[in-house]
C-alpha positions in Angstrom: 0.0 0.0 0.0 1.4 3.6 -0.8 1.7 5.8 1.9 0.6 9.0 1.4 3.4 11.2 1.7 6.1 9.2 -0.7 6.1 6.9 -3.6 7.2 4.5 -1.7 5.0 1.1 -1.3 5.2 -1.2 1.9 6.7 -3.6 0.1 9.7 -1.4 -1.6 12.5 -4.1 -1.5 10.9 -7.0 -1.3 11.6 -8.4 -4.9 15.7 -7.5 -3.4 14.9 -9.9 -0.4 13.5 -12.7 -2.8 16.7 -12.3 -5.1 19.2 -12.1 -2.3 17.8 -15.5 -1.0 18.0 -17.0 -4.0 21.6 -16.4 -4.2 22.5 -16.5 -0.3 24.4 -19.2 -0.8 27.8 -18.8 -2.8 27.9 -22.0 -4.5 24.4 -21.3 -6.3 25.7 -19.4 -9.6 22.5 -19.8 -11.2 18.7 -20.3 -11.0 15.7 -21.6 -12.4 12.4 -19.2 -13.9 10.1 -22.1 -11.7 12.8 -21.1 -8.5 12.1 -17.6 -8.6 8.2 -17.7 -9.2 8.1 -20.1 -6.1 10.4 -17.7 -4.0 7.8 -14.7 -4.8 5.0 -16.7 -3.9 6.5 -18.0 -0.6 7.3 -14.5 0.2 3.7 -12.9 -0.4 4.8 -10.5 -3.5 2.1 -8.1 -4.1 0.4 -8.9 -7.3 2.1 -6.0 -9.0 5.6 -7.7 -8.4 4.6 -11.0 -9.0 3.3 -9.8 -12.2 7.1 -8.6 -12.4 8.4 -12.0 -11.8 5.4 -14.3 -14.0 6.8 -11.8 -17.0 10.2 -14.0 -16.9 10.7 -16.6 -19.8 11.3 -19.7 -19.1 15.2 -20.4 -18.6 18.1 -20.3 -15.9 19.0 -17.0 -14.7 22.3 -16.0 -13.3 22.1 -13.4 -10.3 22.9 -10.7 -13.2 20.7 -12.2 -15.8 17.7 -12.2 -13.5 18.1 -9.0 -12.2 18.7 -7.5 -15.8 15.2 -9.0 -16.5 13.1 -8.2 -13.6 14.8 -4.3 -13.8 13.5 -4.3 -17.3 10.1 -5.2 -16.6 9.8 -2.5 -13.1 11.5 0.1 -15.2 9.1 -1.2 -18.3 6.1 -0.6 -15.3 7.6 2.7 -14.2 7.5 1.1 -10.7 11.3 1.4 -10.0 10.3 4.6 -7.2 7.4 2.5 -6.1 9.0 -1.0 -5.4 12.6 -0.8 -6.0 14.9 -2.2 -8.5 17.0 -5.2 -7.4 20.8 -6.1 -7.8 
């Protein structure tokens, strides 16, 4: 929900949190589209950023990869001040 004195929504850096677990451990060099849809679910996304992370072809994603893809689609939303972007 978007407070009403900033951009912000409740749940700005919450798609960081779901990438940063994905990749907390420094063996994983890559994941699967299927890994990161489950991860947003698990994590109650708003529907607005699992929107974000449905929009994701199928494939394995490296940490840059996947955050080069979800970027696109926030920026693509022009929800980047609303949610965050993700590195």
């Amino acid at each position: 929900m978007l407070s009403s004195n900033a951009m912000r929504s409740d749940d700005y850096g919450a798609l960081q949190t779901v990438v940063s677990a994905l990749f907390s451990d420094a063996r994983v060099e890559s994941v699967r589209r299927l890994d990161v849809v489950l991860a947003a679910e698990a994590n109650d996304l708003p529907s607005d950023l699992l929107e974000v992370v449905n929009l994701l072809p199928p494939g394995t994603y490296t940490r840059r990869r996947l955050c080069d893809q979800l970027n696109s689609a926030i920026v693509g939303h022009a929800w980047g001040q609303v949610y965050g972007t993700v590195q």
